[in-house]
BALO-827050 format. One line per 10 residues: their letters; for each residue x, y, z of C-alpha. Coordinates in Angstrom, 2 decimals, always signed. Layout:
A> X Y Z; ...
***
This chain:
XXXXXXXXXX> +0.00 +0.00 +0.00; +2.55 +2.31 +1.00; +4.14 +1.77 -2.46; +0.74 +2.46 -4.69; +0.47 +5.65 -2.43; +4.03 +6.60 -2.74; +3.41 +6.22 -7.08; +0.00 +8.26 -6.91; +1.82 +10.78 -5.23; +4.39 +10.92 -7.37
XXXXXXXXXX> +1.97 +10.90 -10.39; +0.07 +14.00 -8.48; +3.57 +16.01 -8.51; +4.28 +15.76 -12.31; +0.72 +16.60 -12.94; +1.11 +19.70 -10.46; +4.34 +20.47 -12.14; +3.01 +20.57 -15.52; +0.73 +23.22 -14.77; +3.34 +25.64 -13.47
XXXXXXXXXX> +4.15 +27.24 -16.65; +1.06 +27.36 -17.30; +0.56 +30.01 -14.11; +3.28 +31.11 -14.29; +3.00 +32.52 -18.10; -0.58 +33.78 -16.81; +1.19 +35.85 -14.14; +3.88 +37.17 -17.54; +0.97 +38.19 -19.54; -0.69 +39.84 -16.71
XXXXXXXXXX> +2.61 +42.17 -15.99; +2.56 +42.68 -19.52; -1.29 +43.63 -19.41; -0.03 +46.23 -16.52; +2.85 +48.08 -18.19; +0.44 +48.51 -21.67; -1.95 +49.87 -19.70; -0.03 +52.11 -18.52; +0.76 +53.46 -21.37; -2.18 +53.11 -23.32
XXXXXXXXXX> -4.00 +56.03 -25.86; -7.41 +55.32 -26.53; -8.47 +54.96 -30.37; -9.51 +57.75 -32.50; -12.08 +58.33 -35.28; -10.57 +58.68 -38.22; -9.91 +62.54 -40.09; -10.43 +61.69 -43.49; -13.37 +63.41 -45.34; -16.13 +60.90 -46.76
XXXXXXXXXX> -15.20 +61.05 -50.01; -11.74 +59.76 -49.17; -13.01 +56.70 -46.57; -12.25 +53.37 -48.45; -15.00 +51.08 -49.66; -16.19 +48.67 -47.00; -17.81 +45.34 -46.96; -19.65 +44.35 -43.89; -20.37 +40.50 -43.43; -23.09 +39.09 -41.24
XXXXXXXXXX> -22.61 +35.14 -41.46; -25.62 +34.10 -40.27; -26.66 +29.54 -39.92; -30.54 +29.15 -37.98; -30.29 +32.46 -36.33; -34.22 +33.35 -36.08; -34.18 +34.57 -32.30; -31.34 +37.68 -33.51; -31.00 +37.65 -37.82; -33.58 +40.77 -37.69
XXXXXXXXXX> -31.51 +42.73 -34.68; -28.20 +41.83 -36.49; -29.45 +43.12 -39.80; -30.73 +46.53 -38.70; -27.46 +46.91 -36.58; -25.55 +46.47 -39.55; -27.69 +48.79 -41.60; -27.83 +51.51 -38.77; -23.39 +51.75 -38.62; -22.33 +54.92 -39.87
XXXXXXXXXX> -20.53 +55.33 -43.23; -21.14 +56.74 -46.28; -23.57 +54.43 -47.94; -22.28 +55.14 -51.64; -18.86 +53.15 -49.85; -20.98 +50.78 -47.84; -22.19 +46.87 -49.01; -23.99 +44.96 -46.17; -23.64 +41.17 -46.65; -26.45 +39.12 -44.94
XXXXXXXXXX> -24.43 +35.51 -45.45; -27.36 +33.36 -45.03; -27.00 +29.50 -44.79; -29.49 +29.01 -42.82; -32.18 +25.69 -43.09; -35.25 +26.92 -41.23; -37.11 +30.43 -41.26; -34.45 +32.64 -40.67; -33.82 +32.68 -44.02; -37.58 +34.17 -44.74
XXXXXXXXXX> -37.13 +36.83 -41.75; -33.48 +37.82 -43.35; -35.49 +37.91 -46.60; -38.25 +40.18 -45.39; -36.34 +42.66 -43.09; -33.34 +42.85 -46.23; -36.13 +43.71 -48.85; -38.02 +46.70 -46.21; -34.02 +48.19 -45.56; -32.96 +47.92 -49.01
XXXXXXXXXX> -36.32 +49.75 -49.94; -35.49 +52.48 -47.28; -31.99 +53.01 -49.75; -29.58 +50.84 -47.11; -27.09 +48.98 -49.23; -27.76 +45.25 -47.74; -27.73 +42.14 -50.28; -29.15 +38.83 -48.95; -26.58 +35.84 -50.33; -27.55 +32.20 -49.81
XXXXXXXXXX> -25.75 +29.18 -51.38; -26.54 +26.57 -52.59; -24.73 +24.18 -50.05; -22.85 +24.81 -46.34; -19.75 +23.34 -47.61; -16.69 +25.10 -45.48; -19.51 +26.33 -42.53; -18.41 +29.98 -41.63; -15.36 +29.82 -43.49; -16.95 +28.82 -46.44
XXXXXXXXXX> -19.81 +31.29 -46.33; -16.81 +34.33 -45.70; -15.05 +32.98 -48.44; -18.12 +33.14 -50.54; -19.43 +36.30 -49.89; -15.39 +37.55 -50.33; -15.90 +36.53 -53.83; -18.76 +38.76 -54.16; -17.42 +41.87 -52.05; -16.46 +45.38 -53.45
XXXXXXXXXX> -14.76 +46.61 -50.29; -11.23 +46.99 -49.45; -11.29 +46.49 -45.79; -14.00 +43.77 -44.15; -15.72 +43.96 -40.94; -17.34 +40.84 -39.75; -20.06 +41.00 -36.87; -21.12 +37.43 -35.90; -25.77 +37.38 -35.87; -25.42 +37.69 -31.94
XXXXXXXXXX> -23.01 +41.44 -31.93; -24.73 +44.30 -31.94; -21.95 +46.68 -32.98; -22.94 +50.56 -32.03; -23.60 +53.09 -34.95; -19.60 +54.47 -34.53; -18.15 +51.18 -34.63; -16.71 +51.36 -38.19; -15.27 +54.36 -38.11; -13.02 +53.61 -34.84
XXXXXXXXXX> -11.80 +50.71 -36.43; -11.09 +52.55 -39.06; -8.25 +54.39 -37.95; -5.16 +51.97 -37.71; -5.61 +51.09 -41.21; -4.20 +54.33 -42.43; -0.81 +52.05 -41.49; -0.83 +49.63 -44.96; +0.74 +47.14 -42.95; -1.42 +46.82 -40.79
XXXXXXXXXX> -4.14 +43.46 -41.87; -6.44 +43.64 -39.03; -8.39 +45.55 -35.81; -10.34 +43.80 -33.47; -12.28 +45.61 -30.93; -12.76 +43.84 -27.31; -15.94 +42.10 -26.99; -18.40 +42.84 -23.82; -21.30 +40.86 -22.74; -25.02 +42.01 -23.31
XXXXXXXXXX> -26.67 +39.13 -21.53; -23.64 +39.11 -18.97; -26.20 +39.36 -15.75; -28.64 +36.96 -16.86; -27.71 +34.30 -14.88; -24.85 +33.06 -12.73; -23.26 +30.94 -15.26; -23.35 +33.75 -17.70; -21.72 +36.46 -15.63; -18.74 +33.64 -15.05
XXXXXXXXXX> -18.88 +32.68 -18.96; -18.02 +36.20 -19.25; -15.47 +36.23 -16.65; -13.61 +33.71 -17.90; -13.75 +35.91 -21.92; -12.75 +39.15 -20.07; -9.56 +37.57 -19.44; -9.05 +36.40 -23.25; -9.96 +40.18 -24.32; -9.24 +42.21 -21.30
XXXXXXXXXX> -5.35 +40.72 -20.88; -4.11 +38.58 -23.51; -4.86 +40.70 -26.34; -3.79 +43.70 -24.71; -0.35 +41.86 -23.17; +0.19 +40.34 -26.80; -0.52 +43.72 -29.26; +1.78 +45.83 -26.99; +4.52 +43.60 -26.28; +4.82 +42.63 -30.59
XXXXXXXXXX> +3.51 +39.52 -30.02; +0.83 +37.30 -32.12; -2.78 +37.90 -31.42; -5.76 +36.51 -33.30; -9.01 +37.81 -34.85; -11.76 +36.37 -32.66; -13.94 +35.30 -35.50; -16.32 +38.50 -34.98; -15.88 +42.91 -34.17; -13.17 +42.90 -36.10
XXXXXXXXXX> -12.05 +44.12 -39.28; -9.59 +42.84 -42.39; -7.82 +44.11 -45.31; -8.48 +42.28 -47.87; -5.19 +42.28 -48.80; -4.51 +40.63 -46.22; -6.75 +37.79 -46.17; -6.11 +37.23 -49.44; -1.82 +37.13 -49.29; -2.31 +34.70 -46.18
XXXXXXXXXX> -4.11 +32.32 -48.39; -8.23 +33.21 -47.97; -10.55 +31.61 -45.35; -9.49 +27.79 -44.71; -11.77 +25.22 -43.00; -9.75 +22.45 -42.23; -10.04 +23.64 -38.49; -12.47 +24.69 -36.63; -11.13 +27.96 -35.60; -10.66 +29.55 -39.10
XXXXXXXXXX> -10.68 +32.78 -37.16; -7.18 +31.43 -35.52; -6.02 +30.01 -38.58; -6.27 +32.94 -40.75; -4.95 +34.97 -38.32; -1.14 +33.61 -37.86; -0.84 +32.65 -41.18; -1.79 +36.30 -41.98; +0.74 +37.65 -39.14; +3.86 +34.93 -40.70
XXXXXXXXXX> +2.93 +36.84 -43.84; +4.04 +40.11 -42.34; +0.83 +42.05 -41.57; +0.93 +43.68 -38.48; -2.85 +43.51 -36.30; -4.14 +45.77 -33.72; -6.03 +45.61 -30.86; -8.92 +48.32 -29.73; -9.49 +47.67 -26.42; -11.71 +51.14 -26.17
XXXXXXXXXX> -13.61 +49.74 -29.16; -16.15 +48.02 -27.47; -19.09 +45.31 -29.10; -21.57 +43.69 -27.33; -22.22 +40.08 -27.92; -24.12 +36.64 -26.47; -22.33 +34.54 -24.17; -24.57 +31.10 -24.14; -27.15 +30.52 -21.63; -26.91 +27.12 -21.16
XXXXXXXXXX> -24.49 +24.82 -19.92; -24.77 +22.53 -22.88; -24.03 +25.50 -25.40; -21.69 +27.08 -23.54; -19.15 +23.22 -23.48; -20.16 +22.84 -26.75; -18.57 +26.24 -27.81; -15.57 +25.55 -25.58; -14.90 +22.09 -27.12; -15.19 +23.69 -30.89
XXXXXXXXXX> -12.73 +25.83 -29.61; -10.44 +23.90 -28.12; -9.88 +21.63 -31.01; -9.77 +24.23 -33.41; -6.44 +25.32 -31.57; -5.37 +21.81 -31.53; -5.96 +21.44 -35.06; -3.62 +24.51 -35.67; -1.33 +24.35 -33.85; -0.74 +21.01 -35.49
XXXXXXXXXX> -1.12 +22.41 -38.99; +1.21 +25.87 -38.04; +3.54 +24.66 -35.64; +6.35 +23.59 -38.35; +6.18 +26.85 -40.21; +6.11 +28.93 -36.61; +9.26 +27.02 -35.48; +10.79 +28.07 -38.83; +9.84 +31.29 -39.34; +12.36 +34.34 -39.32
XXXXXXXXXX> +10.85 +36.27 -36.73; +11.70 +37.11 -33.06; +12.42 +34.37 -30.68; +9.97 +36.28 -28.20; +7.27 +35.98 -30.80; +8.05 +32.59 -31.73; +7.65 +30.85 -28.20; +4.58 +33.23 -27.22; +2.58 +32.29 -30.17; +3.46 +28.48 -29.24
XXXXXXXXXX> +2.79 +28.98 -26.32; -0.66 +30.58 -27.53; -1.77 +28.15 -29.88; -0.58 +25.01 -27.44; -2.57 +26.68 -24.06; -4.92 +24.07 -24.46; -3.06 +21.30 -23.53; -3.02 +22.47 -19.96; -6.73 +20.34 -20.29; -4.92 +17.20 -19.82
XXXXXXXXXX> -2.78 +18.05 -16.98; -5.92 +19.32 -15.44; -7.92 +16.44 -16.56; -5.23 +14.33 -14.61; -5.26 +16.93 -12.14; -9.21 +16.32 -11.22; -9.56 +12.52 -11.45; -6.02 +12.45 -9.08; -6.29 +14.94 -6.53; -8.67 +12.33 -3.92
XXXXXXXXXX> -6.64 +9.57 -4.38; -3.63 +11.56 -3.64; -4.68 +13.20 -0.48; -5.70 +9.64 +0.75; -2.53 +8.17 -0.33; -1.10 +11.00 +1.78; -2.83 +9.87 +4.64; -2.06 +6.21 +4.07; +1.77 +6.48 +3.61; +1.77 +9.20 +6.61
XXXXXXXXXX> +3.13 +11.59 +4.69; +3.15 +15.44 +5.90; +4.74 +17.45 +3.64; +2.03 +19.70 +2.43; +4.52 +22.11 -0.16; +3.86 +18.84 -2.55; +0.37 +19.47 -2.79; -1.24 +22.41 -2.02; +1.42 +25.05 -2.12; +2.17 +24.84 -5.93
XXXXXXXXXX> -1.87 +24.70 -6.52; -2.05 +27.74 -4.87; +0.64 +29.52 -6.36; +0.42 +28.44 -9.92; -3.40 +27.29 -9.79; -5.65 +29.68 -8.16; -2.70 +32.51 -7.34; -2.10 +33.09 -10.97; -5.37 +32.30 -12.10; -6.95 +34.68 -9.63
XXXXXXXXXX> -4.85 +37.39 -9.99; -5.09 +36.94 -13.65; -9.18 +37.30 -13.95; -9.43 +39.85 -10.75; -7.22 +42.08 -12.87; -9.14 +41.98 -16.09; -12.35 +42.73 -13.94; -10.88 +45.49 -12.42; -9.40 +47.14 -15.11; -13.13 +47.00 -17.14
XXXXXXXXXX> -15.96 +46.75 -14.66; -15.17 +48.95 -11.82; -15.05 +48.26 -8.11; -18.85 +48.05 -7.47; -19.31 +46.38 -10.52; -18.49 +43.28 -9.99; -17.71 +40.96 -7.18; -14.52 +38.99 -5.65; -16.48 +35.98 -4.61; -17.35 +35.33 -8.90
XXXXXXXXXX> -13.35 +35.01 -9.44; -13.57 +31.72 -7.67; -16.39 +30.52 -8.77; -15.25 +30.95 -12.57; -11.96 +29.17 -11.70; -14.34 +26.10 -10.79; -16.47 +26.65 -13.93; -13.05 +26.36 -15.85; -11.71 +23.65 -14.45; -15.37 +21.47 -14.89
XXXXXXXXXX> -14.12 +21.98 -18.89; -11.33 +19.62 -18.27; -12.38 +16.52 -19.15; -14.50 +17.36 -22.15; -11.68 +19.55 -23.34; -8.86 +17.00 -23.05; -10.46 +14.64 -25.59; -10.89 +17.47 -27.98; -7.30 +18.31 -27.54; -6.08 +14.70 -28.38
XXXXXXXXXX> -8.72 +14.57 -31.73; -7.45 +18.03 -32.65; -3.34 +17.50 -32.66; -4.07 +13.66 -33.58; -5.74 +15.53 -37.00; -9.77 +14.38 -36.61; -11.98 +16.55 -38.33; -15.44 +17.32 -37.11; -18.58 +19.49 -38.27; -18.84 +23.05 -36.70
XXXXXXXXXX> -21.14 +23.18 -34.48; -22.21 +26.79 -33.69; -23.22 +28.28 -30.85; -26.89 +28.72 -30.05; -28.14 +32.59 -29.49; -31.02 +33.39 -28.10; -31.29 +36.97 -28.37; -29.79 +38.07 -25.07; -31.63 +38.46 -22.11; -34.79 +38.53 -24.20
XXXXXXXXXX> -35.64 +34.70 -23.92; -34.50 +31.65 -21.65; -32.70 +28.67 -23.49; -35.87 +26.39 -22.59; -37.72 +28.35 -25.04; -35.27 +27.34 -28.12; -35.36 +24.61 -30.34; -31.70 +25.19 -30.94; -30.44 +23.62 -27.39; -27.35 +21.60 -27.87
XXXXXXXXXX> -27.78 +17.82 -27.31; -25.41 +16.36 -24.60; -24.69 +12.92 -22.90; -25.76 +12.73 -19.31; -22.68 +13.81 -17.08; -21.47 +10.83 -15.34; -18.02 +11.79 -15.94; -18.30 +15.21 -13.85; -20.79 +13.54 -11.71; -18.06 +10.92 -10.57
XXXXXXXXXX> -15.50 +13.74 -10.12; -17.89 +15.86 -8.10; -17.89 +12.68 -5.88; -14.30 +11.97 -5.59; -14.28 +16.33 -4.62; -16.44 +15.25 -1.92; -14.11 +12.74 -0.78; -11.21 +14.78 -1.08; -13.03 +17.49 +1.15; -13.49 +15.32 +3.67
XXXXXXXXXX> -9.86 +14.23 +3.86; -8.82 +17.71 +4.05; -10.95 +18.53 +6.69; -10.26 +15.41 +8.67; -6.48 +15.87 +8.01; -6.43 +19.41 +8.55; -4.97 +20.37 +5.23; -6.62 +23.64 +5.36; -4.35 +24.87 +2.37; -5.91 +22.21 +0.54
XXXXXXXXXX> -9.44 +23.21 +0.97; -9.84 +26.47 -1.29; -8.60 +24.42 -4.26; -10.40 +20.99 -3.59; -14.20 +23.59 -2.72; -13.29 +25.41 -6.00; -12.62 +22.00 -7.71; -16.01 +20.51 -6.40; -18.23 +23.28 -6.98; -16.76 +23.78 -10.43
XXXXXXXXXX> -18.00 +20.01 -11.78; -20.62 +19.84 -9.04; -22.55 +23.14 -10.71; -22.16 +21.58 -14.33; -23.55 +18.32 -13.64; -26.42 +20.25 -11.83; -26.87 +22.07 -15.12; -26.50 +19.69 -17.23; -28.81 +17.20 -15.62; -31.40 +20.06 -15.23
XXXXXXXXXX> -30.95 +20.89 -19.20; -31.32 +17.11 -19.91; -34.87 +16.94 -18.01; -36.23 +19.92 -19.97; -35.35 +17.95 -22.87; -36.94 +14.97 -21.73; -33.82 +13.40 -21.14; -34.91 +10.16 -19.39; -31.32 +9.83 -17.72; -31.16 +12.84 -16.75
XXXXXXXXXX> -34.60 +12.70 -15.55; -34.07 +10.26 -13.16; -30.41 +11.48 -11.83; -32.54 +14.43 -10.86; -35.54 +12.42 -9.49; -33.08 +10.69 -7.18; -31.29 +13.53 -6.24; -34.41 +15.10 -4.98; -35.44 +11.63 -3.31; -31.92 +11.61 -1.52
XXXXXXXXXX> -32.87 +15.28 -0.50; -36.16 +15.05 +1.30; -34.95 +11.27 +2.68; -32.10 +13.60 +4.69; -34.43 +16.09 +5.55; -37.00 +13.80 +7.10; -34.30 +12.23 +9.41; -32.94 +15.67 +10.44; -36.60 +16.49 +11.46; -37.04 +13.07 +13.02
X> -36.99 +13.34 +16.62
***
């Protein structure tokens, strides 16, 4: 026994070790974050006259959108440019009525003189890449902007992003994306915890240090130069947004980041849509950093840049350390307790320094630095942490079927118009397994809280609570998603939940 605890330990430690650089390059980009912000200028509208603005293309990709196709389209119509320089793509691939409410509310705008064209195709071969491509082909404009059916960019929006391109190196400008339905629920305000640190210090750290940054698939706007000289919209991944972007950067075009240039967007409202867009995503980087990896390493550019943008691209992998991290961390405090070991720096010291230290510092920052002190509240830091972590196990697999090359249809994200409508009402819910994965782990973070407790490994306990309420919250959504959807699994997980409820509840009121 003492030798099986004396291995799991040791298998806990290289886990735990693995996921320092991972904090600790959280903590790097954070400084960074601190010294651009320091510095920062906030973006100006641009000075040239209308007759001088450059022709623009706006695309609205849009795929069974028929909660927010008419919002997107008259957001689009009501942005500010000259129209005689204006085209408004409604990219339309949709199967069910949206395409007859794009129709309708395209034919009433383009009768009120806005210049909006309604393309379908024939097919959905390529998803979103394909439809870009597509309406590319069709486009007039020099520079793109691309607003995603759930972005409702503000009437100014083009003309801030406007600006850097007077630079003709530089390819693209994204602006930082904010949350519309960000108070609509608990998971949504830590969905959008979790993006503020994406937007709020990555892009920042990487655009003012030289570094690669990417074009987040929507608020943003390209050259078409640029897309074009990098080799056009690609859908052998499922982040073509990624894709594009460092092939376009290894090209030589420089991109900029707008972090005053703000566009509100949909974060999902369900559990179910909200792993299914964090799986896409994951393998999508997998996929390229397997596909751009070989022409990083060889590419004549700085060493700095080089191992960043690795370092970017290969984040991800973190999932299987933490994966390991998860299904290990019970079995090690037991074996801790079996071998009578006491040295507590193997455990919970390097969590806590490179797991929640860095990772709390990292997202407390980015909420400071964009919501305000009485905006937003310490005690939701933690709590995203554990919503991040439940993403482990799901997100591992897609790592391994993204660098081992799988390929697998985009699956887009379900909007439901912000705070306008719950996600029972939609027929567009995302189908998912019952949890018993996260179930089991939410058991084994029982376990391990009880071993802390009884051991009095109180450094232990904020990382094992975090841990349990993390996968403990997405099984409870999940399972409650699954019984609006008739799940009968799910349906009676929950039915015996509630059963095990009122049973302990009748025998603490028992006399």
């Amino acid at each position: 026994m003492n030798e099986l605890a004396t291995l799991v330990q040791a298998l806990y430690a290289v886990v735990v070790a693995l996921l320092v650089p991972l904090g600790l390059h959280r903590l790097y980009l954070t400084s960074l974050f601190v010294r651009a912000r320091a510095r920062r200028t906030s973006a100006v509208s641009p000075s040239a006259t209308p007759e001088e603005l450059p022709r623009l293309t706006v695309q609205l990709p849009v795929y069974d959108e028929r909660y927010v196709v008419e919002r997107a389209i008259r957001a689009a119509c009501a942005l500010d440019y000259p129209s005689d320089r204006l085209e408004i793509q409604v990219l339309d691939d949709s199967t069910d009525e949206t395409s007859a409410i794009a129709a309708h509310v395209v034919a009433e705008l383009r009768e009120a003189g806005h210049p909006v064209t309604h393309v379908r195709r024939s097919h959905r071969e390529g998803f979103k890449a394909g439809a870009l491509a597509h309406g590319l082909s069709l486009a007039r404009g020099e520079l793109i902007a691309i607003f995603d059916a759930d972005f409702i960019p503000g009437p100014d929006v083009l003309l801030r992003l406007l600006e850097p391109f007077a630079d003709p190196g530089v390819g693209m400008v994204q602006a930082r994306w904010e949350h519309a339905n960000r108070d609509h629920s608990l998971l949504t305000r830590l969905e959008s915890i979790l993006l503020d640190g994406h937007f709020v210090i990555e892009h920042t750290a990487r655009h003012a240090s030289g570094r690669f940054f990417n074009f987040n698939g929507t608020a943003g706007m390209w050259r078409r130069a640029a897309i074009e000289s990098a080799g056009g919209w690609q859908h052998d991944t499922l982040t073509e947004d990624l894709d594009l972007s460092y092939r376009a950067q290894l090209a030589g075009w420089r991109f900029v980041y707008l972090p005053d240039v703000v566009v509100p967007g949909e974060v999902p409202l369900d559990m179910a849509g909200f792993r299914s867009q964090q799986r896409r995503w994951t393998m999508g980087s997998a996929q390229t950093l397997r596909k751009l990896a070989p022409r990083l390493w060889r590419a004549r550019i700085p060493a700095s840049v080089k191992v960043e943008a690795l370092a970017h691209l290969g984040g991800n992998i973190a999932y299987l350390a933490s994966a390991a991290l998860s299904v290990l961390i019970a079995p090690a405090l037991l074996a801790r307790g079996l071998d009578g070991a006491s040295s507590p720096w193997l455990v919970e010291l390097p969590l806590l320094a490179c797991g929640l230290g860095s990772a709390g510092v990292f997202y407390a920052v980015s909420q400071a630095a964009t919501r305000g002190r009485g905006e937003w509240r310490w005690r939701h830091v933690p709590l995203a942490l554990g919503l991040a972590a439940s993403l482990s196990l799901t997100n591992a697999g897609a790592v391994l079927r993204g660098l081992r090359g799988r390929r697998a249809a985009f699956q887009r994200t379900p909007k439901y118009g912000a705070t306008e409508r719950s996600w029972h009402a939609s027929r567009y819910r995302v189908p998912e397994p019952p949890p018993w994965p996260e179930l089991a782990v939410t058991a084994s973070c029982g376990l391990a809280l009880a071993l802390t407790i009884a051991s009095g490994d109180w450094l232990a306990l904020p990382f094992v609570g975090i841990l349990g309420f993390g996968y403990g919250y997405a099984s409870y959504r999940l399972l409650l998603e699954g019984r609006a959807t008739d799940s009968p699994a799910s349906s009676a997980v929950v039915a015996s939940l509630r059963a095990l409820v009122e049973r302990m509840r009748s025998r603490a009121s028992a006399p």
